[in-house]
MIFI-606832 format. One record per residue: residue in one letter; x, y, z of N, C-alpha, C in turn. Coordinates in steps of 0.02 Angstrom, whole numbers, plus 50000, padded with zeros to 5 digits. Layout:
BEGIN
AXYZXYZXYZ
...
***
This chain:
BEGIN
X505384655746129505654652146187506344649446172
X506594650646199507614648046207507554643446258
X508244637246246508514632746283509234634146300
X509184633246375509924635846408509874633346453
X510704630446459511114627546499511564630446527
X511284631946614511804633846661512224630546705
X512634631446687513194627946746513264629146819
X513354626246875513174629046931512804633746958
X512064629246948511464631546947511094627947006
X511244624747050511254621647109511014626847165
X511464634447160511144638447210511414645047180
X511394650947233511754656047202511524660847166
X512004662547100511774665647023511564661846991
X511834656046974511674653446932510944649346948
X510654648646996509974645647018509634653547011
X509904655247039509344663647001509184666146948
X509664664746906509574666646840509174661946796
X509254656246847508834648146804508234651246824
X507934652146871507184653946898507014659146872
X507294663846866507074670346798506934668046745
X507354665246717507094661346651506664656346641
X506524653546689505954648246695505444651546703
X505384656546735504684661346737504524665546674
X505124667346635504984668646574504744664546520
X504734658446549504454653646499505014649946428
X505514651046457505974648946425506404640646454
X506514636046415506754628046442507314628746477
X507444627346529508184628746575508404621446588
X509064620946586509134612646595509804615246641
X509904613346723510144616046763510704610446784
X511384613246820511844607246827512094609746896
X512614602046929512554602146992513184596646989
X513564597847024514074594847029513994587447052
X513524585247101513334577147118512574575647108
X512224571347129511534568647116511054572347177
X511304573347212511064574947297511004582747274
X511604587747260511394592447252510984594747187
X510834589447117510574589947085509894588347107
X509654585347156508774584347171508744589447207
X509234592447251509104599147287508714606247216
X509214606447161509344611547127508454609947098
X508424604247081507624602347042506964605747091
X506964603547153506804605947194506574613747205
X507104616747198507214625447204506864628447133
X506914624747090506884628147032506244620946984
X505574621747017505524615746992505274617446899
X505214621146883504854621546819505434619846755
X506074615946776506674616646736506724609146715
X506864609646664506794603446594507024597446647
X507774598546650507834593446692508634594346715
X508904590846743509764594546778510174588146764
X510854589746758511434586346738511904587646790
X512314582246789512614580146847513434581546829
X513734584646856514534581946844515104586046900
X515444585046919516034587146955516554590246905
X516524598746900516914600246856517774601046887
X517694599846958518484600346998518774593846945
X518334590746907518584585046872518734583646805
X519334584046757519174584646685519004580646663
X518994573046693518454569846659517814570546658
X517584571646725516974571846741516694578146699
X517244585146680516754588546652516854586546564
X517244583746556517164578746477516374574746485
X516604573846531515734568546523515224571046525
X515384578446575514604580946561514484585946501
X515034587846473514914589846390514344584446333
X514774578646344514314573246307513494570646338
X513524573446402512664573946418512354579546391
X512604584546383512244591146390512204588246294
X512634586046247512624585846182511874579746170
X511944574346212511544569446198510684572046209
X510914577346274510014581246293509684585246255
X510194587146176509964590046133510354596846127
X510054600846093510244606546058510104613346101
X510454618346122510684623446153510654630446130
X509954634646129510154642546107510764645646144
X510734645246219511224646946255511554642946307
X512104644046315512564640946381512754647546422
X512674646346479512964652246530513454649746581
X513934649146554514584647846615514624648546670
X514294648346731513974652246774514474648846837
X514744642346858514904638246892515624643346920
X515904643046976516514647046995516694643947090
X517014644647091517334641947154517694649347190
X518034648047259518224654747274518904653647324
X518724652847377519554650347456519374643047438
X519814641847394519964635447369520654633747363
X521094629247346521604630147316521824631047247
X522364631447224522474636047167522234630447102
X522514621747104522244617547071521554617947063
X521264618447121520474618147101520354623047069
X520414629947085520374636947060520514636446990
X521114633346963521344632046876520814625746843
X520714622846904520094615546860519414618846870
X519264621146903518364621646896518294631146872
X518714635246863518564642746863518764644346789
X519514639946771519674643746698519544635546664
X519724631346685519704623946617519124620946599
X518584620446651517664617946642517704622846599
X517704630046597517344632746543517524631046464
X518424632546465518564630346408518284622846385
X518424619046414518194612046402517444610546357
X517024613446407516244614546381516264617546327
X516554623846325516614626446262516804623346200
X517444618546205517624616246160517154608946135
X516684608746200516334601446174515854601246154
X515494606346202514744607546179514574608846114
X514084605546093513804609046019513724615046046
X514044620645971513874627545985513474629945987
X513144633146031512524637946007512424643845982
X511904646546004512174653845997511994658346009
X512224659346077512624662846126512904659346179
X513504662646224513934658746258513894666646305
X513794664846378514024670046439514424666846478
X514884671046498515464669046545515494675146594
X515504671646648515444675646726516214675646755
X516214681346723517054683246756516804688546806
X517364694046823517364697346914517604703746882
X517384708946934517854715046931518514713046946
X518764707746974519304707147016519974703646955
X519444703346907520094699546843520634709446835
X520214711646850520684717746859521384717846888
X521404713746952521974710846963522504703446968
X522004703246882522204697046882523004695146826
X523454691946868524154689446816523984686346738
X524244692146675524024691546619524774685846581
X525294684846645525834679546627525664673046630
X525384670046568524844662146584525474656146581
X526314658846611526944656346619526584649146675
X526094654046700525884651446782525274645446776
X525114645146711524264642646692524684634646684
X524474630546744524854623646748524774621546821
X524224614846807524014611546866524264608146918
X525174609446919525434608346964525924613247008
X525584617847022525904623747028525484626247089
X525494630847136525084636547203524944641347167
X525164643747109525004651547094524504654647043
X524044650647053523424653547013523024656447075
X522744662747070522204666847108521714666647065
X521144668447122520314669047105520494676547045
X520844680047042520844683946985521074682646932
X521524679146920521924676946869521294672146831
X520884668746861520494664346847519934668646805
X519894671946845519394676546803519504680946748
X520244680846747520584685746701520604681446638
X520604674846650520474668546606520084668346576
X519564668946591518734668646590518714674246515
X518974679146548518754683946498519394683546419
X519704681146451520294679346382519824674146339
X519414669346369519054662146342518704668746275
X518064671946345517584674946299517844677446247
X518274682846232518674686746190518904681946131
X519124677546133519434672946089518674669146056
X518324666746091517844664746075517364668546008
X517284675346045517224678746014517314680645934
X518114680945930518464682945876518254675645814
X518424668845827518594663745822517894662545795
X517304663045827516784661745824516224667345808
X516254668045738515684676045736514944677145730
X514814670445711514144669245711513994664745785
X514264666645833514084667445914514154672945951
X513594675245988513804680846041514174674446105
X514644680746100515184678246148515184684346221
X515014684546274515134689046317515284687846387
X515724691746429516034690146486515454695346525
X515334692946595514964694946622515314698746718
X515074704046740515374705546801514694706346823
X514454700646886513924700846913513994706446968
X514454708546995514694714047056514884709247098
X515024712147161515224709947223514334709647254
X513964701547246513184702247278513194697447346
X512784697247368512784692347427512594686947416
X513054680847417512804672947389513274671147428
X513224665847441513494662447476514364662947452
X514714664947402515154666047375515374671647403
X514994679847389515084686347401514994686447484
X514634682847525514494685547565513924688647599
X513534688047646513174693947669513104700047679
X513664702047684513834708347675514134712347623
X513854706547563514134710947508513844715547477
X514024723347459513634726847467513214728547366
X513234726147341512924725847270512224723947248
X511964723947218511464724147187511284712947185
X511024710647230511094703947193510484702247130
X509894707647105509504704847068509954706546991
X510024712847026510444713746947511054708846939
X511304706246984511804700946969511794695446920
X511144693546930510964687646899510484689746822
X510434695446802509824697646738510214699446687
X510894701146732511174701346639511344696246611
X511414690446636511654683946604510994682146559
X510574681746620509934679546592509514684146526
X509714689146536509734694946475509924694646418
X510764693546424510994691646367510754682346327
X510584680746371510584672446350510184672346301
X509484677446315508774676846262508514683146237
X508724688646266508414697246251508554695546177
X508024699046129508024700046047508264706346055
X508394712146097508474720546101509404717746080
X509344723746038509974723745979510334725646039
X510494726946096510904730146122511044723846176
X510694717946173510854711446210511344707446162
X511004708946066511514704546045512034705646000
X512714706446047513304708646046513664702346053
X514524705346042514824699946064515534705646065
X515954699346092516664703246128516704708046158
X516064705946208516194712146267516124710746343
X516164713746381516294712946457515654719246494
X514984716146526514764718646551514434717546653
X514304725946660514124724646704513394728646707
X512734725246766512344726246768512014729346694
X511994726246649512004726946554512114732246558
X512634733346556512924740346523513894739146512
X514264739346464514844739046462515164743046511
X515604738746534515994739946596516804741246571
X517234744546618518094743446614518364735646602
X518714734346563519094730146590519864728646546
X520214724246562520864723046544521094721246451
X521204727946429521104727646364521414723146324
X522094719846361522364714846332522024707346330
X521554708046350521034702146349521044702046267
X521134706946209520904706646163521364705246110
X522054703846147522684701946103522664696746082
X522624694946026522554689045988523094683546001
X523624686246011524264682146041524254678146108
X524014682746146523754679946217523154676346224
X522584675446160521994672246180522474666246141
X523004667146110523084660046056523654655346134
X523864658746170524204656646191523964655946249
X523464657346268522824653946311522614645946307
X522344646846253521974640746205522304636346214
X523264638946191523534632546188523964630646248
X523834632446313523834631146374523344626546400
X522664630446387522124623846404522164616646352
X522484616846316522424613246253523074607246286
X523514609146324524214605346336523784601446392
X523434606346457523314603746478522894596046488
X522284597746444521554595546452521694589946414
X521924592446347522254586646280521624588146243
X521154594246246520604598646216520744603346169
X520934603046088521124605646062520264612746034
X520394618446050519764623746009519594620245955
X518944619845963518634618045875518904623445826
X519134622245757519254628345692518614629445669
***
């Protein structure tokens, strides 16, 4: 049995992937940006340890909920799962690319880490000139293109963690849409897959999948220059320096 902590797990993927794993018999400890939608999320998913509260549009607030998730104990996995979408570009740079780094850098490590990036980091700006919270020009791709720079670095940096970026598809959630035309169970099983599967082919790291199977994606994700100069973007920002 594994313990994992999903981030925007309130509804969605990330409440799907909590309820898969709770039926697998594994401890899920689920999070929710306020208290209201955290008794909702308990509710939906009742067999789950218990849920944490924080507003990641907030860097304090997601500083603070690093030090809950540390005080609730110890973590096989974290699944980055939380994402925003027709937002503006601030929010888009605070809750899509900086919560993750943040968590990352706070949380006791575990080991394994999933990050839910997009097909769409495909067109996402690899010039992080732009990565700065007072600015319009961060897109929902760029964010995701983030995402997968985090994993990649993480990765490298960190070897005794599986580190992996995840492309759930284009599914229907309240995010995608109703009409989105993808697979939504498989959306949510590879996270939940990778978080606890023992099958040697779950535990990997520095890679980018879709529906578990390695997918395309933006090979410069893997330039060591650009994950360093990532890091130390979120690092100016947040005042969150990467653990060594």
């Amino acid at each position: 049995m594994s313990r994992i902590f999903i981030t925007g797990s309130a509804d969605g993927l990330g409440q799907l992937a909590a309820k898969l794993l709770v039926e697998q018999g594994h401890q899920v400890v689920l999070h929710a940006r306020n208290a209201k939608r955290g008794r909702d999320a308990l509710d939906k998913v009742p067999g789950a340890e218990t849920v944490l509260t924080g507003d990641l549009a907030s860097i304090e607030e997601t500083k603070k909920l690093a030090e809950e998730v540390n005080i609730s104990g110890g973590f096989d996995a974290v699944i980055h799962n939380a994402g925003v979408y027709q937002v503006s570009a601030k929010m888009m740079l605070t809750v899509n690319t900086l919560a993750p780094y943040i968590l990352t850098c706070l949380i006791q490590k575990p080991k394994r880490l999933i990050y839910l990036s997009s097909g769409m980091h495909l067109q996402g700006n690899a010039n992080l000139d732009n990565l700065k919270t007072d600015n319009g020009r961060i897109s929902y791709a760029d964010s995701k293109l983030h995402v997968l720079i985090l994993s990649m670095a993480v990765a490298r940096k960190w070897p005794g963690v599986c580190s992996n970026a995840v492309d759930p598809g284009w599914v229907p959630t309240k995010m995608g849409g109703h009409g989105a035309p993808d697979n939504l169970q498989k959306g949510y099983e590879t996270q939940a897959w990778l978080a606890v599967s023992n099958e040697e082919k779950a535990r990997i790291s520095g890679r980018y999948l879709h529906h578990q199977r390695e997918d395309h994606y933006r090979l410069e994700s893997r330039d060591i220059n650009l994950q360093e100069k990532f890091l130390e973007r979120c690092e100016e920002i947040t005042g969150i320096s990467f653990p060594k």
